[in-house]
ROPALUM-801065 format. One record per residue (C-alpha): residue number from 1; x, y, z; residue in three letters. Coordinates in steps of 0.2 Angstrom, whole numbers. Layout:
N
<site><pos>NUM</pos><east>X</east><north>Y</north><up>Z</up><code>ALA</code></site>
...
% end
This chain:
202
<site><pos>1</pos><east>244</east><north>135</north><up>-316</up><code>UNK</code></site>
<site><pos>2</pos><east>251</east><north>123</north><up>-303</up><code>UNK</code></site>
<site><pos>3</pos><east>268</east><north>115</north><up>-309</up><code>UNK</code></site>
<site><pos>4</pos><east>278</east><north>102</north><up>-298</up><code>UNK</code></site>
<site><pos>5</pos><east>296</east><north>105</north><up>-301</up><code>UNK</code></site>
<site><pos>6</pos><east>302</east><north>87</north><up>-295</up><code>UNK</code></site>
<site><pos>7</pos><east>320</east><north>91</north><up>-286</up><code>UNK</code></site>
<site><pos>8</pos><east>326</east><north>91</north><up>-270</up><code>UNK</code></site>
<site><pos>9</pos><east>340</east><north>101</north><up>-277</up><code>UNK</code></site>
<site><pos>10</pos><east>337</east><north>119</north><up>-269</up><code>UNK</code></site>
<site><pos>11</pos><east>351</east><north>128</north><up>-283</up><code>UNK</code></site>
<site><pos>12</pos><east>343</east><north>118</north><up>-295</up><code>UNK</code></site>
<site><pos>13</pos><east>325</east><north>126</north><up>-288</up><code>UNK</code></site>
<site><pos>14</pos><east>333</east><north>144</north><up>-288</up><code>UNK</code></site>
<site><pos>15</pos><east>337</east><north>144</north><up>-304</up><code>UNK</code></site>
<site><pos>16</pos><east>323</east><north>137</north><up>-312</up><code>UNK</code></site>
<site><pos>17</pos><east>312</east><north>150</north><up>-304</up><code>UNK</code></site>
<site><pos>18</pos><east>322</east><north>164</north><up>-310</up><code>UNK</code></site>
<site><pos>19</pos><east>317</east><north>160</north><up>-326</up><code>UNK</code></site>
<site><pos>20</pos><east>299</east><north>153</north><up>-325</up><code>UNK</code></site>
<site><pos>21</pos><east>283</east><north>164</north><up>-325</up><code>UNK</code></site>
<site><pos>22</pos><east>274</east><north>172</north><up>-315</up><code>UNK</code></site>
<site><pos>23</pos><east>259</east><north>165</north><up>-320</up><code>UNK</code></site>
<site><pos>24</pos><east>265</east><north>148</north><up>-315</up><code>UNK</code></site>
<site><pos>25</pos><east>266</east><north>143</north><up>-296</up><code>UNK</code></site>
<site><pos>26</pos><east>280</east><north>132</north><up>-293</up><code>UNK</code></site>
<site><pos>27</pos><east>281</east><north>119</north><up>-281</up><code>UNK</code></site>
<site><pos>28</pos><east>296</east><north>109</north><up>-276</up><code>UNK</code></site>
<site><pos>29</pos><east>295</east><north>91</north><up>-267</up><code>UNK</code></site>
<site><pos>30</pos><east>299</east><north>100</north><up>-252</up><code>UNK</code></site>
<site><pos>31</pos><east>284</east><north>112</north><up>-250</up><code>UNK</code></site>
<site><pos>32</pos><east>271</east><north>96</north><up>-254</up><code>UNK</code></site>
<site><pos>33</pos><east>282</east><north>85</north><up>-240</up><code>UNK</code></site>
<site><pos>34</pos><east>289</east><north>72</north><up>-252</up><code>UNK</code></site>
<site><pos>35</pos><east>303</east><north>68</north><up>-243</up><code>UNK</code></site>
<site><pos>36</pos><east>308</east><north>50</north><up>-252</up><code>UNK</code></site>
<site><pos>37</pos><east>323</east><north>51</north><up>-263</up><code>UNK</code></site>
<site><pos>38</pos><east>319</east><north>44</north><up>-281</up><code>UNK</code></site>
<site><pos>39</pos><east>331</east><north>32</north><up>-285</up><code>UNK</code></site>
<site><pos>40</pos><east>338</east><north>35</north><up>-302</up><code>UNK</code></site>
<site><pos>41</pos><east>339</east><north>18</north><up>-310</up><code>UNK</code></site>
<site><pos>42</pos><east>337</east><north>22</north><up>-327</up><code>UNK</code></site>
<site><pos>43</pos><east>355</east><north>21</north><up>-341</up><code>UNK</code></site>
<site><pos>44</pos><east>352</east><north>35</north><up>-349</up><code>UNK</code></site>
<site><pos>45</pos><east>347</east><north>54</north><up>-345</up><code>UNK</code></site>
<site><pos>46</pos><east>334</east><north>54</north><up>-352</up><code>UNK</code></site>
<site><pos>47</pos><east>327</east><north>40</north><up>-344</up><code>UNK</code></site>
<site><pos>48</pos><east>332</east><north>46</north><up>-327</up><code>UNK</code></site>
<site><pos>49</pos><east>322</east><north>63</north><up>-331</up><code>UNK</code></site>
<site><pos>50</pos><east>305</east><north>52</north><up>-336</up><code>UNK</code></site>
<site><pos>51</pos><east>305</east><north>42</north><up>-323</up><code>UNK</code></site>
<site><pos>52</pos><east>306</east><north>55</north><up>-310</up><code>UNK</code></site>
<site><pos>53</pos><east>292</east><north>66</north><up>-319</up><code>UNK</code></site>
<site><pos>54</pos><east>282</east><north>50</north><up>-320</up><code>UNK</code></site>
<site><pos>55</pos><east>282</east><north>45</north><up>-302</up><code>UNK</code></site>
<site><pos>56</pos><east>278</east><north>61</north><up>-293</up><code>UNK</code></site>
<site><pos>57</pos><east>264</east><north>63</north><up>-308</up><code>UNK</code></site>
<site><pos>58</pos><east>256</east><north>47</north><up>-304</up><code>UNK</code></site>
<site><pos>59</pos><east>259</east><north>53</north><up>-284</up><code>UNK</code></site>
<site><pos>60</pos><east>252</east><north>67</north><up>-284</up><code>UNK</code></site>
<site><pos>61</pos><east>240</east><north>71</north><up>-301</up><code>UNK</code></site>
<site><pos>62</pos><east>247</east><north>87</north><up>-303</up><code>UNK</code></site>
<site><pos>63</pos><east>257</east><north>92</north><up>-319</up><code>UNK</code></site>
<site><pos>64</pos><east>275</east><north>92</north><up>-316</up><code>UNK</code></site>
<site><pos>65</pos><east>294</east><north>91</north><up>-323</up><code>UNK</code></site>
<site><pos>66</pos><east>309</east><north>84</north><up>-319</up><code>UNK</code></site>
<site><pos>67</pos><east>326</east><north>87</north><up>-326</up><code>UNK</code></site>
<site><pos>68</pos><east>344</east><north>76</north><up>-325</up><code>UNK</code></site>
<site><pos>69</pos><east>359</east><north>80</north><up>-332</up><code>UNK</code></site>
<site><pos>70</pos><east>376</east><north>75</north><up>-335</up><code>UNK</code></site>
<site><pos>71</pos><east>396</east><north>80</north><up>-339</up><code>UNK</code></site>
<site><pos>72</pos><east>402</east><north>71</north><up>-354</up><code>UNK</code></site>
<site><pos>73</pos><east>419</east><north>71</north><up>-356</up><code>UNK</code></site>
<site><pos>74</pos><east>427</east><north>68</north><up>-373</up><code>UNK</code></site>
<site><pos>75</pos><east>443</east><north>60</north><up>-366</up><code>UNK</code></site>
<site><pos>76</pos><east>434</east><north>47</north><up>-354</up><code>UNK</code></site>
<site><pos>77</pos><east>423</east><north>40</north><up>-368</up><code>UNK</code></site>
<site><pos>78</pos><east>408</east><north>52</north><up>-362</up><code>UNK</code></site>
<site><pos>79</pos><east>409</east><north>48</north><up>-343</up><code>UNK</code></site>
<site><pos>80</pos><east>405</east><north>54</north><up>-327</up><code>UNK</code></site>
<site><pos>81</pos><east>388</east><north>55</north><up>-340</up><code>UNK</code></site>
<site><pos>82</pos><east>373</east><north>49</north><up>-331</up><code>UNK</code></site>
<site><pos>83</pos><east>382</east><north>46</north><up>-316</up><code>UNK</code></site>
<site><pos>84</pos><east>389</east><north>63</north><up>-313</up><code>UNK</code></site>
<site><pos>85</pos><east>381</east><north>66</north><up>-297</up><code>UNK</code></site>
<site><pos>86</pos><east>388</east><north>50</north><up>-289</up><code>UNK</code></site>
<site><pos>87</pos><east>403</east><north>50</north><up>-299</up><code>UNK</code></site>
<site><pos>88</pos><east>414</east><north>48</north><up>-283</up><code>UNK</code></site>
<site><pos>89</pos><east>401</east><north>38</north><up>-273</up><code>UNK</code></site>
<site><pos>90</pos><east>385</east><north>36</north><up>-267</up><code>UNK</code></site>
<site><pos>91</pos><east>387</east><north>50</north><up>-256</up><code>UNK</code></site>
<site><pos>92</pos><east>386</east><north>64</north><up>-270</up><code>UNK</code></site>
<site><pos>93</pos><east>399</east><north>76</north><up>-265</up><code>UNK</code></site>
<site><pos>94</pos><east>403</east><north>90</north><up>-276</up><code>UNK</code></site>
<site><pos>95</pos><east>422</east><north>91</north><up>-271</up><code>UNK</code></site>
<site><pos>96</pos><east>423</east><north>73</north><up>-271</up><code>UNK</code></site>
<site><pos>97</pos><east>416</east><north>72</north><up>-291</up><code>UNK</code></site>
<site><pos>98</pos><east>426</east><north>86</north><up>-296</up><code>UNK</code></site>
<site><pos>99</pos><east>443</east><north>79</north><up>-286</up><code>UNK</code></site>
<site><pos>100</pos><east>441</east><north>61</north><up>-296</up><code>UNK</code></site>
<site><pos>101</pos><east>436</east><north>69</north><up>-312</up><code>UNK</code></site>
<site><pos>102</pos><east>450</east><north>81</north><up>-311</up><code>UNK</code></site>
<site><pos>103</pos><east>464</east><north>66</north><up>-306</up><code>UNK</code></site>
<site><pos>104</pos><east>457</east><north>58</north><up>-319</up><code>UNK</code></site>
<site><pos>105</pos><east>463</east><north>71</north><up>-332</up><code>UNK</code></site>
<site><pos>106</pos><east>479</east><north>76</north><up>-323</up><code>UNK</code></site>
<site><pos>107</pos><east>487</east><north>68</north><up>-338</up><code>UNK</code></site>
<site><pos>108</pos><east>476</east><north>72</north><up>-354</up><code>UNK</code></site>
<site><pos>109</pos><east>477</east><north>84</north><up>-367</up><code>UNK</code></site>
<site><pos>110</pos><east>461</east><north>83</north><up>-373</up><code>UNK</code></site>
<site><pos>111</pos><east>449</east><north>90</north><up>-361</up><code>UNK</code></site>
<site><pos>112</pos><east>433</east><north>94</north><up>-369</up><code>UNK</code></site>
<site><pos>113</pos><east>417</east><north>90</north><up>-359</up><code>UNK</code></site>
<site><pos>114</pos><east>401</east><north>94</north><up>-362</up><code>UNK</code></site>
<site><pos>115</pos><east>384</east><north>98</north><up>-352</up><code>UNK</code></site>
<site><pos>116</pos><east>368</east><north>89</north><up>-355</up><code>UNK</code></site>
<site><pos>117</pos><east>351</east><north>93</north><up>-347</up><code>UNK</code></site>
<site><pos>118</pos><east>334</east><north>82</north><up>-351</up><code>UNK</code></site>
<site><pos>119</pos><east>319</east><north>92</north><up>-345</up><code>UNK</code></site>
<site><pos>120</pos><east>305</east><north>79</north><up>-345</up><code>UNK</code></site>
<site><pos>121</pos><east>286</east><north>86</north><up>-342</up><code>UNK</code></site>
<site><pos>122</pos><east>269</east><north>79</north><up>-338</up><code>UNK</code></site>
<site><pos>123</pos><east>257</east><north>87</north><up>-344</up><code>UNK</code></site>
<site><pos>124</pos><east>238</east><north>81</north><up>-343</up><code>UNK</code></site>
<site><pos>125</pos><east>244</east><north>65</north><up>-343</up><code>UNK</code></site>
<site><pos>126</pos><east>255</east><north>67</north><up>-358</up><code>UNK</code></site>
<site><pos>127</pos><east>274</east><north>64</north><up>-360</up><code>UNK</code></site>
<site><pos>128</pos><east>286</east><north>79</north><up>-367</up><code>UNK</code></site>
<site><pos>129</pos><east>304</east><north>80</north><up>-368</up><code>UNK</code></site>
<site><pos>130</pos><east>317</east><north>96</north><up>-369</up><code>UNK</code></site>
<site><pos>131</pos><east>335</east><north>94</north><up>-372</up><code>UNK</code></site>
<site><pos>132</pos><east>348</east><north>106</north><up>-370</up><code>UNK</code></site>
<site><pos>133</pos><east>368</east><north>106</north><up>-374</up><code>UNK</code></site>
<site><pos>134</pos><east>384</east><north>118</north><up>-370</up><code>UNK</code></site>
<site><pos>135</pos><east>399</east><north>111</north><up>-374</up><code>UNK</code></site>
<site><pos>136</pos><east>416</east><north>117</north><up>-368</up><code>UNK</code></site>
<site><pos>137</pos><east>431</east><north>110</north><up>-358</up><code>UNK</code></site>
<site><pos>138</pos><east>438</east><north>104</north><up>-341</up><code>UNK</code></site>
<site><pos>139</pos><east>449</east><north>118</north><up>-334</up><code>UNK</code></site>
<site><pos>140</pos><east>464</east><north>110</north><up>-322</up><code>UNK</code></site>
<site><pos>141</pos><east>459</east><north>118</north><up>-307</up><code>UNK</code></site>
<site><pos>142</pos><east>443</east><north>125</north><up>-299</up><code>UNK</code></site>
<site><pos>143</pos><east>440</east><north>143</north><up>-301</up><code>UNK</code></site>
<site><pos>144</pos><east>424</east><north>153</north><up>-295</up><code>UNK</code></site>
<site><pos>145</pos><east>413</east><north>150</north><up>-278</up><code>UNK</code></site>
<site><pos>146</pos><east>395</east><north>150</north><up>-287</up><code>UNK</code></site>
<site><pos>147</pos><east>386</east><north>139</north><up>-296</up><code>UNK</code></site>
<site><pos>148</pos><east>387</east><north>120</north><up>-290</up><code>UNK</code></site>
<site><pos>149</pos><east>391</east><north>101</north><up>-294</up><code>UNK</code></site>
<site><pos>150</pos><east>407</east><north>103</north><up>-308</up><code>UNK</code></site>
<site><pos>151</pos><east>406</east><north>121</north><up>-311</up><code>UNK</code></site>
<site><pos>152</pos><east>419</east><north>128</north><up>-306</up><code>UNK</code></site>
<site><pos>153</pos><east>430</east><north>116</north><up>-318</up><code>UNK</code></site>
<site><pos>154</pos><east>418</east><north>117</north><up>-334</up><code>UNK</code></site>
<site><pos>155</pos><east>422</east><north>134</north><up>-345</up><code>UNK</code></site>
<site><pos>156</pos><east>407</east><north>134</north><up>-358</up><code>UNK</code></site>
<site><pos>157</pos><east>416</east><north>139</north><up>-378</up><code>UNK</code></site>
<site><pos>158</pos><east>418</east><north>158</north><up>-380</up><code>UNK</code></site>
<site><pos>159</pos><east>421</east><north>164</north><up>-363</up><code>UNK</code></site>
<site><pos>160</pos><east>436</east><north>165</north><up>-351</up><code>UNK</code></site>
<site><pos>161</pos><east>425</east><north>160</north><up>-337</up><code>UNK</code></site>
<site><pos>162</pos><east>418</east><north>145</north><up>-330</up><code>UNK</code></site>
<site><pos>163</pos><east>401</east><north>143</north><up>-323</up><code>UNK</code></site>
<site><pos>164</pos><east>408</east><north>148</north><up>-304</up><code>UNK</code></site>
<site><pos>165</pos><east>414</east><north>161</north><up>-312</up><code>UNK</code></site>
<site><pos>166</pos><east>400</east><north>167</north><up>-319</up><code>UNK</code></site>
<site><pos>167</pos><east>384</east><north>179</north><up>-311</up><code>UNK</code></site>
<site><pos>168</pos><east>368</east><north>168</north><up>-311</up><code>UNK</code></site>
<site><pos>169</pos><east>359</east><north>180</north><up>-321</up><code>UNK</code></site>
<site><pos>170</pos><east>375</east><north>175</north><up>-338</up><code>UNK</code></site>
<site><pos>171</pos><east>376</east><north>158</north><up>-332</up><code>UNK</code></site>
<site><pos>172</pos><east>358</east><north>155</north><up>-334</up><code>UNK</code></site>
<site><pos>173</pos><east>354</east><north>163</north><up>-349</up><code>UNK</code></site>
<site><pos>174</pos><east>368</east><north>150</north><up>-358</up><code>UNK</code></site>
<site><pos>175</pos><east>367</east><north>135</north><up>-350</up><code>UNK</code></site>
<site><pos>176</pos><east>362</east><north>118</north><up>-352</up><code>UNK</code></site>
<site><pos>177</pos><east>347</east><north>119</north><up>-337</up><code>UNK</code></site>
<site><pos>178</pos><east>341</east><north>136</north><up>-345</up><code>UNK</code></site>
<site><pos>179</pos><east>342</east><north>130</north><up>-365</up><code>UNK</code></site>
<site><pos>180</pos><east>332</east><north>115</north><up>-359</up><code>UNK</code></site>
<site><pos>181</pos><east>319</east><north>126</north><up>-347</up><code>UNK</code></site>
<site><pos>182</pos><east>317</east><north>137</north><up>-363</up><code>UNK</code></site>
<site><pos>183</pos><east>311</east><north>127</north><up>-373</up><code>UNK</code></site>
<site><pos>184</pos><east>301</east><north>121</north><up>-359</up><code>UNK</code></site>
<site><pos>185</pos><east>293</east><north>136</north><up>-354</up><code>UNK</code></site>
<site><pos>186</pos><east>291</east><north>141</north><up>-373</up><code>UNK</code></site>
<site><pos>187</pos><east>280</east><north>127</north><up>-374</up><code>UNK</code></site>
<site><pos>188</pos><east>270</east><north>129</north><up>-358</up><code>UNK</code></site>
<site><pos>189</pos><east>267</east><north>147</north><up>-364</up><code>UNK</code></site>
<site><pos>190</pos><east>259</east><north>142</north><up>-383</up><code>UNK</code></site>
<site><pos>191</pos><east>249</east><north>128</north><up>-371</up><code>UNK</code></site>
<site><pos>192</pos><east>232</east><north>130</north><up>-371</up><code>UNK</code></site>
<site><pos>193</pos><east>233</east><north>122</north><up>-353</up><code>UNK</code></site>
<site><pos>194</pos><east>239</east><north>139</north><up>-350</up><code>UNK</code></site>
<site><pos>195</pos><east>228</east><north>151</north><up>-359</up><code>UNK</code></site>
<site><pos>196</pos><east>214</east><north>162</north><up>-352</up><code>UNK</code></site>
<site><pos>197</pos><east>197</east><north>154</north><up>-358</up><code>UNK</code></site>
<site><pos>198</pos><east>187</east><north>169</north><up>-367</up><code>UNK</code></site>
<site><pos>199</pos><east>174</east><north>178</north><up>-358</up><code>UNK</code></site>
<site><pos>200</pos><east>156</east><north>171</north><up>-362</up><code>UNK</code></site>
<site><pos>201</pos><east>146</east><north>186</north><up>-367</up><code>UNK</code></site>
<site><pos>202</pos><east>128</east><north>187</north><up>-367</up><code>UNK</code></site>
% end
């Protein structure tokens, strides 16, 4: 089965495709040459996630998903939220996020956050949607090199790690992304669009 994964994003890509099977060939916008950016003028997540499933759907015909996702911190009223990724401007920095989101909160005691990842699919033309949460808090500094976008400042509950801190393989199997693609890829396995029609016999 052919499955468009719609992202420019290529750690989003890796770690998608660590965790997808192998009896789904993934494409990125890349390798079909989509080279527009989608502009994410939806107010919510979710709608951010739909809309960009949807348009490379109707694009292209082929069944495809799409995630977006957002830090919600408890102490700025849920905010960077849907505009994490431009939280410090239009240019979508990841230093630049995590240096305003961190100023920010030089001053606050409360510094729980949480992750929130919508996986929207198109399948056959139909409309399905995955959601997945890990809450934890806003650590005062950066710590860790892996990961990207506000992980080396988000610790997720019960460990002493955060995200950049974390190998991909125990970061996956935790966060937000991989909660949502589970439930994705759960569902895409108990799909009838992806089991083997039984032999005819004579």
């Amino acid at each position: 089965m052919k499955l468009i994964f719609s992202t420019h994003n290529q750690n989003k890509l890796k770690e998608v495709r660590s965790l997808i099977p192998a009896n789904i060939q993934l494409m990125s916008l890349d390798e079909l040459n989509f080279k527009n950016e989608i502009e994410e003028t939806e107010t919510t997540i979710e709608g951010n996630a739909l809309l960009k499933a949807r348009t490379i759907y109707k694009h292209t015909g082929i069944n495809c998903f799409s995630d977006d996702s957002g830090l919600l911190v408890d102490d700025l009223n849920g905010a960077p939220g849907v505009y994490s990724a431009r939280f410090a401007g239009e240019q979508k920095n990841d230093q630049d996020n995590i240096d305003k989101l961190l100023n920010e909160l030089r001053n606050s005691k409360n510094r729980a956050a949480h992750f929130k990842t919508v996986m929207a699919l198109v399948l056959e033309g139909k409309e399905y949607v995955f959601e997945g949460i890990i809450h934890g808090k806003i650590t005062t500094e950066k710590q860790g090199s892996n990961g990207f976008g506000y992980d080396p400042v988000f610790m997720p509950e019960g460990y002493n790690q955060t995200f950049a801190q974390m190998d991909p393989e125990t970061k996956n199997s935790i966060s937000h992304r991989g909660i949502a693609l589970k439930k994705l890829v759960d569902f895409l396995v108990t799909s009838s669009v992806l089991r083997t029609p039984p032999s005819k016999e004579e």
